[in-house]
PQR file of N, CA, C, O and H, with PARSE charges and radii, in Angstrom:
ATOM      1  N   UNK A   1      12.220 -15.050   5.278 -0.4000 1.5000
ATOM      2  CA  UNK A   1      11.316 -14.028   5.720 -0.0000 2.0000
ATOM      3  C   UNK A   1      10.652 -13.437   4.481  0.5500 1.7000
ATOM      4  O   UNK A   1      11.291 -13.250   3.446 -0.5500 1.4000
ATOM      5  N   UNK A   2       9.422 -13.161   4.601 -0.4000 1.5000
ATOM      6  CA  UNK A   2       8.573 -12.331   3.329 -0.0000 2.0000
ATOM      7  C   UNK A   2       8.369 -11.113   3.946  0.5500 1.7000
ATOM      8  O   UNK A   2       8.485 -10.758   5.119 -0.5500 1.4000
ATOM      9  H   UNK A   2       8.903 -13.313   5.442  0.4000 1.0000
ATOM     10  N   UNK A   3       8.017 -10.491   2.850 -0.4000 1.5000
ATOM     11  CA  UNK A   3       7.775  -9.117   3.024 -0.0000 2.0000
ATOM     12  C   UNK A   3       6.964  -8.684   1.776  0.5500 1.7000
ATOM     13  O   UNK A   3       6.997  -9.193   0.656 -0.5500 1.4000
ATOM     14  H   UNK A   3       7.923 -10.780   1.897  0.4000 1.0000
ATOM     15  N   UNK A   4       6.263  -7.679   2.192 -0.4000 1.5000
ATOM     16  CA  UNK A   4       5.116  -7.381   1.302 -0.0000 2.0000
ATOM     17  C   UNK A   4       4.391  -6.210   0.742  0.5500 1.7000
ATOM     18  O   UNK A   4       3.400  -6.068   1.458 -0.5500 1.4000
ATOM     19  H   UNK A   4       6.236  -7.265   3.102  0.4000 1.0000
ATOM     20  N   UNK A   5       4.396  -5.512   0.028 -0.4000 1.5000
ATOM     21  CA  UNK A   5       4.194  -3.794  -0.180 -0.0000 2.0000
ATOM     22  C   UNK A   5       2.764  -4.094  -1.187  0.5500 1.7000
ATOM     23  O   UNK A   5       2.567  -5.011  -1.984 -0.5500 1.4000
ATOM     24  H   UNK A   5       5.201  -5.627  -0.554  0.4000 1.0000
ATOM     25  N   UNK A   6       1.944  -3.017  -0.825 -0.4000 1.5000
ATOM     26  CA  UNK A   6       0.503  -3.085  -1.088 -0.0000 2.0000
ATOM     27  C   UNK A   6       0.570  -1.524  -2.272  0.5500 1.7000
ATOM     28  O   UNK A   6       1.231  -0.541  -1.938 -0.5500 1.4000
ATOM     29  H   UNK A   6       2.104  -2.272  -0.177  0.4000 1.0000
ATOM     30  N   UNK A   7       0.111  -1.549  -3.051 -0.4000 1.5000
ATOM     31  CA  UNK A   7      -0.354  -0.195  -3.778 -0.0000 2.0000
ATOM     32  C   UNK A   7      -1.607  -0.814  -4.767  0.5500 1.7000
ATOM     33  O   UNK A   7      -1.574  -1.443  -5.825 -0.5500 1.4000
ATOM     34  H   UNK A   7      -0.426  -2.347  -3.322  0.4000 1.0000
ATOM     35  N   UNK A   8      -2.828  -0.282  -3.826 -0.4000 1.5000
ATOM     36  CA  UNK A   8      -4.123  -0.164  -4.275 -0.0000 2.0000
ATOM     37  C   UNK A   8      -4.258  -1.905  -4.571  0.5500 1.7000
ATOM     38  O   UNK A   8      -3.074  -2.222  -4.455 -0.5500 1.4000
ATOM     39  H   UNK A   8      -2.855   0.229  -2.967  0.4000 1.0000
ATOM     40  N   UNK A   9      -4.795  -2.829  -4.793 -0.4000 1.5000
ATOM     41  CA  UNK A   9      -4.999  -4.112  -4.982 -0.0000 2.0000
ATOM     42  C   UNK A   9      -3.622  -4.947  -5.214  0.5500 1.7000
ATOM     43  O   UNK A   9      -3.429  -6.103  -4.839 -0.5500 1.4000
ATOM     44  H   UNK A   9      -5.756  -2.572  -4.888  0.4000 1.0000
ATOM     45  N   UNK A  10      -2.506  -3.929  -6.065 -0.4000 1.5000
ATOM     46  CA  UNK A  10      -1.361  -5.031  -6.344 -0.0000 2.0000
ATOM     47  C   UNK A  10      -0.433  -5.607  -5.428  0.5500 1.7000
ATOM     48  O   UNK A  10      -0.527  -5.043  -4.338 -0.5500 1.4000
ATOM     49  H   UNK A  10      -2.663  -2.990  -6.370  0.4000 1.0000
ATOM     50  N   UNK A  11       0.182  -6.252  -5.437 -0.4000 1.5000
ATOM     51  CA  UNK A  11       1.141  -6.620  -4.230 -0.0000 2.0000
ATOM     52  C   UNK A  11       2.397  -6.554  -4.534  0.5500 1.7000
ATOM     53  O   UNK A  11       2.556  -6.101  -5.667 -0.5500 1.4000
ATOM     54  H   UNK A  11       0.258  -6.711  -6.323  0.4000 1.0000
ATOM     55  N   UNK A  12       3.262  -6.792  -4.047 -0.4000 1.5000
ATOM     56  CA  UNK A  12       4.551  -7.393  -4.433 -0.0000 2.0000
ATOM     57  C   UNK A  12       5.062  -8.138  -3.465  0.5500 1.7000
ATOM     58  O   UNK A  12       5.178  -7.631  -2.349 -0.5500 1.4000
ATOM     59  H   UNK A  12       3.133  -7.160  -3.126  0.4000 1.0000
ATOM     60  N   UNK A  13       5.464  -9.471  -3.690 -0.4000 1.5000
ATOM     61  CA  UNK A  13       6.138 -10.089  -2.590 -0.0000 2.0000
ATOM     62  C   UNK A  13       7.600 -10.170  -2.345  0.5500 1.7000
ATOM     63  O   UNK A  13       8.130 -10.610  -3.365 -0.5500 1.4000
ATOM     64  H   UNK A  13       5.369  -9.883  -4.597  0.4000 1.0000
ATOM     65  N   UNK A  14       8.454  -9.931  -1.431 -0.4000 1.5000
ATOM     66  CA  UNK A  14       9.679 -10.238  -1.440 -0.0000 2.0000
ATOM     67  C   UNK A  14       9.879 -11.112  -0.177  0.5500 1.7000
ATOM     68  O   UNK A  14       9.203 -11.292   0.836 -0.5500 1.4000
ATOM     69  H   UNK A  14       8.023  -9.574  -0.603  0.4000 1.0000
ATOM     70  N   UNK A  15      11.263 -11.665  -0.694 -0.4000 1.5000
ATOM     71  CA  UNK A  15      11.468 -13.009   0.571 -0.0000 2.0000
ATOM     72  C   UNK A  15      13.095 -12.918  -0.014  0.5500 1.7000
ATOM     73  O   UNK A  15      13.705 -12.777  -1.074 -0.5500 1.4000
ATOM     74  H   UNK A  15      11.813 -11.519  -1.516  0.4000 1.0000
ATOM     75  N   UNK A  16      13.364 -13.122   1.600 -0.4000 1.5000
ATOM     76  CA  UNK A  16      14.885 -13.080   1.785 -0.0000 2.0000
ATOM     77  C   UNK A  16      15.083 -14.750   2.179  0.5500 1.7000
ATOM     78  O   UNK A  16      14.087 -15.348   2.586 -0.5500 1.4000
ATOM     79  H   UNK A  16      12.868 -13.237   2.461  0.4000 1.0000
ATOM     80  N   UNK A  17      16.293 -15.429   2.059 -0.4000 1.5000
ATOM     81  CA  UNK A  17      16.260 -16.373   2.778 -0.0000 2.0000
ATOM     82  C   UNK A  17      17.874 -17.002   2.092  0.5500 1.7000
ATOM     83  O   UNK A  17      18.488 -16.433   1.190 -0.5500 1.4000
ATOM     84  H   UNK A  17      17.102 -14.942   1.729  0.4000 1.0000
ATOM     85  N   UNK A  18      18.182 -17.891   2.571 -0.4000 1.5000
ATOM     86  CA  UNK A  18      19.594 -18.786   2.826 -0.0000 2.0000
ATOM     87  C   UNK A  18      19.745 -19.027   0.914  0.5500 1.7000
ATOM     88  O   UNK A  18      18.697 -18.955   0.273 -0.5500 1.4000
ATOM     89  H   UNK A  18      17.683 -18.353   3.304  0.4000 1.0000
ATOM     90  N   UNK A  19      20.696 -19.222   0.372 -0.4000 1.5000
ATOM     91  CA  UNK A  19      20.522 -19.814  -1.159 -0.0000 2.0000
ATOM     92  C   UNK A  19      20.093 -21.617  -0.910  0.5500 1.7000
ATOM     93  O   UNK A  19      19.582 -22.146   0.076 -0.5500 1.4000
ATOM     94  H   UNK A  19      21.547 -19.281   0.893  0.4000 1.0000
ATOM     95  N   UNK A  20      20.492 -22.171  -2.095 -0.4000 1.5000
ATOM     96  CA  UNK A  20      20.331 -23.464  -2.053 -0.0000 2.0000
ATOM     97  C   UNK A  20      21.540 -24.311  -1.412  0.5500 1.7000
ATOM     98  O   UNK A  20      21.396 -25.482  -1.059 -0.5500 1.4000
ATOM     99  H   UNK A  20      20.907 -21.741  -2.896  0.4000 1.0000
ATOM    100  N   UNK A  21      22.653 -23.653  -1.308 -0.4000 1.5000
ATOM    101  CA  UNK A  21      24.232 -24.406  -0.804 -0.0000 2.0000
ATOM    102  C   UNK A  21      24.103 -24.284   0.441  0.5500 1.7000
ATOM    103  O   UNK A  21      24.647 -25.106   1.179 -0.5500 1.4000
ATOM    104  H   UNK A  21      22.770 -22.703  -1.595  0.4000 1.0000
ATOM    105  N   UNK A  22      23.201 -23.014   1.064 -0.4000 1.5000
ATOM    106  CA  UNK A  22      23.025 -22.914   2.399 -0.0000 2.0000
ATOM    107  C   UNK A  22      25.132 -21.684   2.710  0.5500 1.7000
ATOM    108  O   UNK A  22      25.639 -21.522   3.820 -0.5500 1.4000
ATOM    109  H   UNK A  22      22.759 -22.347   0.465  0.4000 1.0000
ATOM    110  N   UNK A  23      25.704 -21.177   1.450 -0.4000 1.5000
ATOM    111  CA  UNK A  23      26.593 -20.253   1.985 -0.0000 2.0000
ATOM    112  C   UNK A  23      26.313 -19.138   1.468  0.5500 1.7000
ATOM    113  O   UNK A  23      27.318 -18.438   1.342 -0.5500 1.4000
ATOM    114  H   UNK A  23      25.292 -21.308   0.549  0.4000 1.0000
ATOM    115  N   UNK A  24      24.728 -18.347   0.868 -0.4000 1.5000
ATOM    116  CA  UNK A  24      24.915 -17.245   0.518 -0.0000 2.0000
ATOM    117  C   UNK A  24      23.305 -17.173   0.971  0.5500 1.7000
ATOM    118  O   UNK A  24      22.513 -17.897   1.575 -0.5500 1.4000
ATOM    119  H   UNK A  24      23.912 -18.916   0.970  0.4000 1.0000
ATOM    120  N   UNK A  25      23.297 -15.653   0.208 -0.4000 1.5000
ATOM    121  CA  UNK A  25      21.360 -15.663   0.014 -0.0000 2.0000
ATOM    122  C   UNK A  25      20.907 -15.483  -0.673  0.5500 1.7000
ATOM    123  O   UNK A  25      21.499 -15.338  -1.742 -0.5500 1.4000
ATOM    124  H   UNK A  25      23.940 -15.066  -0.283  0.4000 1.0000
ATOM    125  N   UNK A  26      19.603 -15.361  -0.604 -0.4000 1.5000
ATOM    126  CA  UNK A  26      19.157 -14.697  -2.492 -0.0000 2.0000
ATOM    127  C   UNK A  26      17.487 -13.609  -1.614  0.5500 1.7000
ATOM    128  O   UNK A  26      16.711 -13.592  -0.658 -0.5500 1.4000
ATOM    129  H   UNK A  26      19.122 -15.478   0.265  0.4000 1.0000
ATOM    130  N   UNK A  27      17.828 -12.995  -2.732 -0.4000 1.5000
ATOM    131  CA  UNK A  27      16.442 -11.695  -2.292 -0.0000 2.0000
ATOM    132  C   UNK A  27      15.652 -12.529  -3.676  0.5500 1.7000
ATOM    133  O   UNK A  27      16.243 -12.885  -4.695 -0.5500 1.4000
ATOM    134  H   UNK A  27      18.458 -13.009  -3.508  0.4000 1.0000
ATOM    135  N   UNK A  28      14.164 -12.719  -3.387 -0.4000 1.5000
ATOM    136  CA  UNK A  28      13.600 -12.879  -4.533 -0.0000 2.0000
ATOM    137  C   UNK A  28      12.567 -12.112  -4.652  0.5500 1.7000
ATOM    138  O   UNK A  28      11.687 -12.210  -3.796 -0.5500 1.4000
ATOM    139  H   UNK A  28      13.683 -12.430  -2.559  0.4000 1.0000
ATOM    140  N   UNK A  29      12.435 -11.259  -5.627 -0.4000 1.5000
ATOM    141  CA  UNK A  29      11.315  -9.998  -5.869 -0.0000 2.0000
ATOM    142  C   UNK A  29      10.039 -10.242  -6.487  0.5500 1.7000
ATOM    143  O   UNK A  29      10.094  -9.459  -7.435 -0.5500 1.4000
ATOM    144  H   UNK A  29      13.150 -11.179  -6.322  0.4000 1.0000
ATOM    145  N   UNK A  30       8.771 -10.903  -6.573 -0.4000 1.5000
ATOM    146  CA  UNK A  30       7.549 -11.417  -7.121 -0.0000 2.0000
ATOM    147  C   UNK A  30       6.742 -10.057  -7.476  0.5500 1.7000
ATOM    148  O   UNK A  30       6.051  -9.708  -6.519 -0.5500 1.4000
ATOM    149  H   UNK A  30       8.726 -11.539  -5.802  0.4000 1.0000
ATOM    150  N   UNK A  31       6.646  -9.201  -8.591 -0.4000 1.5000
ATOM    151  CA  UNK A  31       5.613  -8.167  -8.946 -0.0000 2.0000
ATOM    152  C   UNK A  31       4.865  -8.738  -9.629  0.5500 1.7000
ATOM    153  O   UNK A  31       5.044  -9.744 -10.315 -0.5500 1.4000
ATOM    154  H   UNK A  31       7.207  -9.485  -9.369  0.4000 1.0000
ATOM    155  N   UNK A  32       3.510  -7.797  -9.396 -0.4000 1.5000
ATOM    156  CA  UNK A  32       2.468  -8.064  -9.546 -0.0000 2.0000
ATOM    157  C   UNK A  32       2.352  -8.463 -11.218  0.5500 1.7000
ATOM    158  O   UNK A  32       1.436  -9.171 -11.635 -0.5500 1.4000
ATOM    159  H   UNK A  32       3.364  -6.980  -8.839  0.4000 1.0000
ATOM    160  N   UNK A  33       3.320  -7.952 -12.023 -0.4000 1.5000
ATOM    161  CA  UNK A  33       3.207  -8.378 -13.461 -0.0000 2.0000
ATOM    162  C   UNK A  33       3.735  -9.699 -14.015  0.5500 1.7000
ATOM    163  O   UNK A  33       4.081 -10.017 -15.152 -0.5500 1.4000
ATOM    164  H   UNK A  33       4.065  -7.377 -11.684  0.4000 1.0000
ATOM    165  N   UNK A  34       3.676 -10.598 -12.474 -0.4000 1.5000
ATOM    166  CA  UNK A  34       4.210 -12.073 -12.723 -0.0000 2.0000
ATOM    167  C   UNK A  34       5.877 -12.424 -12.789  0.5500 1.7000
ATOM    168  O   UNK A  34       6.426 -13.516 -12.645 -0.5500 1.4000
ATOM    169  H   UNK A  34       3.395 -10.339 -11.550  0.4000 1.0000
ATOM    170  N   UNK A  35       6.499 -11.031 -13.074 -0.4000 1.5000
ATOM    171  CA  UNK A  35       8.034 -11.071 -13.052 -0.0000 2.0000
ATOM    172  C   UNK A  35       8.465 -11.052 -11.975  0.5500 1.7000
ATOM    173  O   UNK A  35       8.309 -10.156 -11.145 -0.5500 1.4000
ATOM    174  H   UNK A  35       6.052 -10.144 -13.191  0.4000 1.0000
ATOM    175  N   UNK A  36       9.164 -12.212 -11.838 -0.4000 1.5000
ATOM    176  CA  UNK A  36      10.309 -13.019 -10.835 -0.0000 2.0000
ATOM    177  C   UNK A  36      11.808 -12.417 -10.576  0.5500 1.7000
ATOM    178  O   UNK A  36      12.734 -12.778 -11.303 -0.5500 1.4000
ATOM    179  H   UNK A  36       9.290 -12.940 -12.512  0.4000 1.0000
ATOM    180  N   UNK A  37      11.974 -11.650  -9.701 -0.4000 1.5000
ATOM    181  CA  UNK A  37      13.909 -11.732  -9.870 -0.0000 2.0000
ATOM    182  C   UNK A  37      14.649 -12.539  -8.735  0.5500 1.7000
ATOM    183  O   UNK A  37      14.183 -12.581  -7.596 -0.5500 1.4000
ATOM    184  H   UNK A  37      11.222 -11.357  -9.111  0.4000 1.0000
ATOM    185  N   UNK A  38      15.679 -13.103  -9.043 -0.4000 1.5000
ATOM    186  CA  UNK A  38      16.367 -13.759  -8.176 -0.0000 2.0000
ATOM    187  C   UNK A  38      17.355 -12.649  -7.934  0.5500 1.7000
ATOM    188  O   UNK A  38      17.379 -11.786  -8.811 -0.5500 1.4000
ATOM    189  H   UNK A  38      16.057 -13.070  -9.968  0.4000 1.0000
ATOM    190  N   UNK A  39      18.304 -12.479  -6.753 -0.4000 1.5000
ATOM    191  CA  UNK A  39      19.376 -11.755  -6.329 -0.0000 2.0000
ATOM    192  C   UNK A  39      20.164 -12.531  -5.690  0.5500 1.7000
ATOM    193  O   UNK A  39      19.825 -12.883  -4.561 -0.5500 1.4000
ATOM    194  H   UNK A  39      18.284 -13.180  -6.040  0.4000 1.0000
ATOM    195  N   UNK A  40      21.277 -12.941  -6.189 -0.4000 1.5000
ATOM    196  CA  UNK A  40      22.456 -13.770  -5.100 -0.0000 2.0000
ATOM    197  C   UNK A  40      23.028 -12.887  -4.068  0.5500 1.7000
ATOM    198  O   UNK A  40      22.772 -11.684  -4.098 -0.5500 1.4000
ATOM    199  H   UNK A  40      21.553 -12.655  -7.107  0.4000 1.0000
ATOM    200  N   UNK A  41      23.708 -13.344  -3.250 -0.4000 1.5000
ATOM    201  CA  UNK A  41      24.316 -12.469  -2.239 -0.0000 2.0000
ATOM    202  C   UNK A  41      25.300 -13.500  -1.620  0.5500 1.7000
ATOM    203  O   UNK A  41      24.850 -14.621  -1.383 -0.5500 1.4000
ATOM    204  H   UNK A  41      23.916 -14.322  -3.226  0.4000 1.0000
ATOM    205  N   UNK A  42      26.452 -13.260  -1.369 -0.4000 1.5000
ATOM    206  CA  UNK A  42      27.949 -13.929  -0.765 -0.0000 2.0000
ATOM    207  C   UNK A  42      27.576 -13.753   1.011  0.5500 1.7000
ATOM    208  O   UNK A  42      27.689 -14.695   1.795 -0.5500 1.4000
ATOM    209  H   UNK A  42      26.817 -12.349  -1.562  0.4000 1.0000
ATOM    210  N   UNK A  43      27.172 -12.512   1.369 -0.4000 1.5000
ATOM    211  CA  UNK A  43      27.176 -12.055   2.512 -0.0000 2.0000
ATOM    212  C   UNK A  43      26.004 -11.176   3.199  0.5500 1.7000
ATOM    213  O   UNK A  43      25.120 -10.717   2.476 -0.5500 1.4000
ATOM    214  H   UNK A  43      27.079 -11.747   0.731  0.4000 1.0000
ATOM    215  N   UNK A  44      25.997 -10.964   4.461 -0.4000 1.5000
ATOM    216  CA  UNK A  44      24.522 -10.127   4.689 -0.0000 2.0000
ATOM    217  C   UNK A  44      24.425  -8.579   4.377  0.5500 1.7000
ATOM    218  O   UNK A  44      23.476  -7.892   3.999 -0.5500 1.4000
ATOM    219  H   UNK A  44      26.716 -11.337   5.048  0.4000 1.0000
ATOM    220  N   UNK A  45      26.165  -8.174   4.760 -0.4000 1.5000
ATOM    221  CA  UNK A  45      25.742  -6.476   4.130 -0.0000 2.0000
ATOM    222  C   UNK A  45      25.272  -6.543   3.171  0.5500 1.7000
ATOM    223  O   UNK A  45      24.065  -6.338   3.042 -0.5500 1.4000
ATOM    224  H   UNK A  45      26.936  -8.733   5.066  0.4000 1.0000
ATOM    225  N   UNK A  46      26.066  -6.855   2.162 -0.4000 1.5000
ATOM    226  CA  UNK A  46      25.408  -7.181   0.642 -0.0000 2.0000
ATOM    227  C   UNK A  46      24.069  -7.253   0.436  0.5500 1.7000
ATOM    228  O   UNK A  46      23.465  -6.469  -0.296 -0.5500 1.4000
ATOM    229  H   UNK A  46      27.047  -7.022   2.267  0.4000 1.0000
ATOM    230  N   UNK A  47      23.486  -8.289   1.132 -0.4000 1.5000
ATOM    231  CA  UNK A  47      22.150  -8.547   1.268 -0.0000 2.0000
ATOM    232  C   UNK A  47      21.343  -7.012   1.864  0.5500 1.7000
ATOM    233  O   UNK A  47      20.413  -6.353   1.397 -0.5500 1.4000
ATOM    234  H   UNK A  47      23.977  -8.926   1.727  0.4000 1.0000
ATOM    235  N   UNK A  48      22.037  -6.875   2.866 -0.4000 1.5000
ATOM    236  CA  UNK A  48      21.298  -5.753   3.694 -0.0000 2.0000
ATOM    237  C   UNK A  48      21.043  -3.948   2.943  0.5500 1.7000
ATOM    238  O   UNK A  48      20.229  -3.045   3.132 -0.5500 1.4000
ATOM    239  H   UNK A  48      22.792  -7.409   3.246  0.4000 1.0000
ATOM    240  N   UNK A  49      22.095  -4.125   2.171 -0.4000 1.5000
ATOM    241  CA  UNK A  49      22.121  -2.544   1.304 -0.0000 2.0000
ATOM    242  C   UNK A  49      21.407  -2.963   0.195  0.5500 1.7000
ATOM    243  O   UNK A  49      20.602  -2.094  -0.139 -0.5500 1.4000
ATOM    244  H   UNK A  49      22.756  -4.859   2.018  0.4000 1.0000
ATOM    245  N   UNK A  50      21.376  -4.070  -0.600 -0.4000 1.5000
ATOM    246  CA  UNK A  50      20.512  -4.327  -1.640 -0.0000 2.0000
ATOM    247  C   UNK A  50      18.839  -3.882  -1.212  0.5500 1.7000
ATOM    248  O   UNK A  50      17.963  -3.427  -1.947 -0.5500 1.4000
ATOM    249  H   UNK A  50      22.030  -4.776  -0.328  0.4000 1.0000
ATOM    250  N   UNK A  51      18.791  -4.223   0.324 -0.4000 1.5000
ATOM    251  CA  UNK A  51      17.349  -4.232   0.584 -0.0000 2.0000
ATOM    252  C   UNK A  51      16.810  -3.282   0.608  0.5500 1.7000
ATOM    253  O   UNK A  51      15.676  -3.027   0.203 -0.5500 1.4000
ATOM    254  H   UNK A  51      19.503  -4.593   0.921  0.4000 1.0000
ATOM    255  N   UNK A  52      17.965  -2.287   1.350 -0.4000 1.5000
ATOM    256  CA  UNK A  52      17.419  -0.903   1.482 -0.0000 2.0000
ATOM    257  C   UNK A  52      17.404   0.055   0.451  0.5500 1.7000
ATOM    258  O   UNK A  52      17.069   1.232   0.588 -0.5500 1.4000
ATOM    259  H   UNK A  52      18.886  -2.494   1.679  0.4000 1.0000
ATOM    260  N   UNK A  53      17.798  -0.518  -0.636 -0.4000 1.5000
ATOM    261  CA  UNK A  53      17.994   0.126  -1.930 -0.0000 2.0000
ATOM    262  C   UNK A  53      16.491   0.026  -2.771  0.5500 1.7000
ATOM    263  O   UNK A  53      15.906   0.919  -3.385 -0.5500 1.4000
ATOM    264  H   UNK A  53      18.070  -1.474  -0.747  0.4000 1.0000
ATOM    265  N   UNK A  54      16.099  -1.410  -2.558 -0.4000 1.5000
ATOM    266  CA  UNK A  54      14.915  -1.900  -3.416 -0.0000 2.0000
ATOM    267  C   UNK A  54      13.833  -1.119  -2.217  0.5500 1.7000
ATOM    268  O   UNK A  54      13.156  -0.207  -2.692 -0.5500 1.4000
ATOM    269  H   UNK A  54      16.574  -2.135  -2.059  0.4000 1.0000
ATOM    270  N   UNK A  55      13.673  -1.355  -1.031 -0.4000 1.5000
ATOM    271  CA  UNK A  55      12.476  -0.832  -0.084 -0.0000 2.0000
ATOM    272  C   UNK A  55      12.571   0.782   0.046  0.5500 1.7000
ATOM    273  O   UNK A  55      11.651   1.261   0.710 -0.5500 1.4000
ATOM    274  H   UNK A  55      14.223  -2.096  -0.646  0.4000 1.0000
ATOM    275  N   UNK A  56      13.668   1.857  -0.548 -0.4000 1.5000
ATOM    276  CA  UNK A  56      13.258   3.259  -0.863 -0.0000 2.0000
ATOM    277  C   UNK A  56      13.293   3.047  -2.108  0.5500 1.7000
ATOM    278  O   UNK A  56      13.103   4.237  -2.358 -0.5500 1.4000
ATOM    279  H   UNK A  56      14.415   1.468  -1.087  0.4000 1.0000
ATOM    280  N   UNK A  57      13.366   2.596  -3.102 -0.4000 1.5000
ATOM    281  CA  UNK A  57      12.437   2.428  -4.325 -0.0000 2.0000
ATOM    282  C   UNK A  57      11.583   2.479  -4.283  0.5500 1.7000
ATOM    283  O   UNK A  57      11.071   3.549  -4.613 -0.5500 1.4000
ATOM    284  H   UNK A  57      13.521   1.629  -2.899  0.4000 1.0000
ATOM    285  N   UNK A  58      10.576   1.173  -3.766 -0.4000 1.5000
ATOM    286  CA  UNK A  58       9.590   0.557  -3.957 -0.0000 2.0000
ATOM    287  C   UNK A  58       8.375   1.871  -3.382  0.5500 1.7000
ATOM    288  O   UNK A  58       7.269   2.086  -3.878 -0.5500 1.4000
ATOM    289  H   UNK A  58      10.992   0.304  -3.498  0.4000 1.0000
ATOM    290  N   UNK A  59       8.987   2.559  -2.269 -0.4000 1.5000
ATOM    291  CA  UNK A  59       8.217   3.434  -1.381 -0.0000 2.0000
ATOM    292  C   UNK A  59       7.686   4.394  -2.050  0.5500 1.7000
ATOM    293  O   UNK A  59       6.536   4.833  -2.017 -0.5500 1.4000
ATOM    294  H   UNK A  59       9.886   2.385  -1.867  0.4000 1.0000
ATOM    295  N   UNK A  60       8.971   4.833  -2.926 -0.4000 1.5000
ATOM    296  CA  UNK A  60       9.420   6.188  -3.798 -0.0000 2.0000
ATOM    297  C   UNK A  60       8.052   6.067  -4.609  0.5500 1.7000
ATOM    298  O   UNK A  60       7.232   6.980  -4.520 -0.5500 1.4000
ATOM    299  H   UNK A  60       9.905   4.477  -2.953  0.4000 1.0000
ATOM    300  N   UNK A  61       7.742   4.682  -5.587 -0.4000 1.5000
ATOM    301  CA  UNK A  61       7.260   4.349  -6.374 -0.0000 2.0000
ATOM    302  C   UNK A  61       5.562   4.209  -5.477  0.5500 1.7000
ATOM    303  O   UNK A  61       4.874   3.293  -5.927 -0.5500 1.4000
ATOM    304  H   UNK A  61       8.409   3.940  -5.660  0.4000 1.0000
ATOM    305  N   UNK A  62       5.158   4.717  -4.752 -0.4000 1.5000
ATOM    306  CA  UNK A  62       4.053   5.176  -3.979 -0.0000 2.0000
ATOM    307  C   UNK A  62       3.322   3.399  -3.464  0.5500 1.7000
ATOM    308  O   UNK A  62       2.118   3.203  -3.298 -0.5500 1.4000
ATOM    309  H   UNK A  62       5.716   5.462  -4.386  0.4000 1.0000
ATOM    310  N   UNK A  63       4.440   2.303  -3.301 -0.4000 1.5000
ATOM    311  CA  UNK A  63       4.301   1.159  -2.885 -0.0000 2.0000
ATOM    312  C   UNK A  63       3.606   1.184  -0.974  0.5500 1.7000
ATOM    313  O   UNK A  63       4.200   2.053  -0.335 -0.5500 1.4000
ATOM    314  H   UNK A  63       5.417   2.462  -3.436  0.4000 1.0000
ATOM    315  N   UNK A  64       3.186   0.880  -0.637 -0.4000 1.5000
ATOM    316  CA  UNK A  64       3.491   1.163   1.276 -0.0000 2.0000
ATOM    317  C   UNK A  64       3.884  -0.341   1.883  0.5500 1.7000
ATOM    318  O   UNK A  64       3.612  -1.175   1.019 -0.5500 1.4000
ATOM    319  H   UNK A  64       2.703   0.175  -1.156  0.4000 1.0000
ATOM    320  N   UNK A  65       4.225  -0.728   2.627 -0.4000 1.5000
ATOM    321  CA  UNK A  65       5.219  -1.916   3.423 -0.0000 2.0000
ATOM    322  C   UNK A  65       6.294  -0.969   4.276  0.5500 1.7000
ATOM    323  O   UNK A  65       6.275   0.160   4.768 -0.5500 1.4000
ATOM    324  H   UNK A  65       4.446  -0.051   3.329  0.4000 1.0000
ATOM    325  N   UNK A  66       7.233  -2.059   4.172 -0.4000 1.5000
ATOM    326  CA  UNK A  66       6.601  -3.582   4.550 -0.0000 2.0000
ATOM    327  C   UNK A  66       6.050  -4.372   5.424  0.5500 1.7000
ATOM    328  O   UNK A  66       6.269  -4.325   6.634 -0.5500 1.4000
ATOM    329  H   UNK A  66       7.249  -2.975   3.772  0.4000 1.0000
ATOM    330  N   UNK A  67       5.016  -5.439   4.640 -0.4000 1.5000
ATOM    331  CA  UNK A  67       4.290  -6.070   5.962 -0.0000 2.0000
ATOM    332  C   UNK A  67       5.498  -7.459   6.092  0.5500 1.7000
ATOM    333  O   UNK A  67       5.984  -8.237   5.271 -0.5500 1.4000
ATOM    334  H   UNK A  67       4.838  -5.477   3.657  0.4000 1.0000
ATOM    335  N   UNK A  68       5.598  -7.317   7.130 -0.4000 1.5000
ATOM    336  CA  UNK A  68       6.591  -8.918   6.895 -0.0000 2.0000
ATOM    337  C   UNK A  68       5.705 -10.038   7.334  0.5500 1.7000
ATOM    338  O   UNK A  68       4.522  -9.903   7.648 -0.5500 1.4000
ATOM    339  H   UNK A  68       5.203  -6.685   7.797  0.4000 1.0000
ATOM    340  N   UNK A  69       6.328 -11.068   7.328 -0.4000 1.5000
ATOM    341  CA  UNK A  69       5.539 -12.373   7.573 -0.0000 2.0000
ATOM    342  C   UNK A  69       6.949 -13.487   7.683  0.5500 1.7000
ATOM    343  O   UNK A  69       7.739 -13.847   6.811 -0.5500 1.4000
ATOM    344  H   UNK A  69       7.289 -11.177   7.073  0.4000 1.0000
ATOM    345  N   UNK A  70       6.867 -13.779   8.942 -0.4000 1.5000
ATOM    346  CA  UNK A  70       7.825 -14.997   8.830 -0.0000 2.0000
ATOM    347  C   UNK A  70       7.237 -16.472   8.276  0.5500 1.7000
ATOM    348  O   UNK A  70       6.196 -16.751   7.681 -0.5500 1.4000
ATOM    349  H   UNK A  70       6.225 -13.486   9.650  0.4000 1.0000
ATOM    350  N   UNK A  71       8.260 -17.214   8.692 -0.4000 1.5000
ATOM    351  CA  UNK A  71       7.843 -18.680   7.875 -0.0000 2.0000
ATOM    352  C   UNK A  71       7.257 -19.420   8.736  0.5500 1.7000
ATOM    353  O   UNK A  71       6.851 -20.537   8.415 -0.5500 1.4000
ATOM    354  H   UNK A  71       9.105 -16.987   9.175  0.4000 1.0000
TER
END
């Protein structure tokens, strides 16, 4: 799943999805300054509090989203 926060022209993309083993996940964060982060995750809380941690950030940081977009 993507997701997407707009402030004035920049974007940021994020996408949640399965890892590569197919037993964990990874959050991957795309800002607009070309920097990439990967995030592993064992499990979905994990996954799920990470998210809500980065999306009242991102808000805080006068970002607006998310637009999601499935695959």
């Amino acid at each position: 799943m993507f997701y997407f926060f707009r402030r004035g022209l920049a974007r940021i993309r994020c996408e949640v999805r399965a890892d590569a083993s197919g037993n964990g996940y990874e959050l991957i964060v795309d800002r607009p300054d070309a920097m990439v982060k990967v995030e592993s995750f064992d499990a979905p809380p994990e996954l799920n509090r990470r998210w809500q941690e980065l999306e009242r950030c991102l808000l805080r940081e006068g970002w607006q989203g998310p637009h999601a977009r499935g695959l």
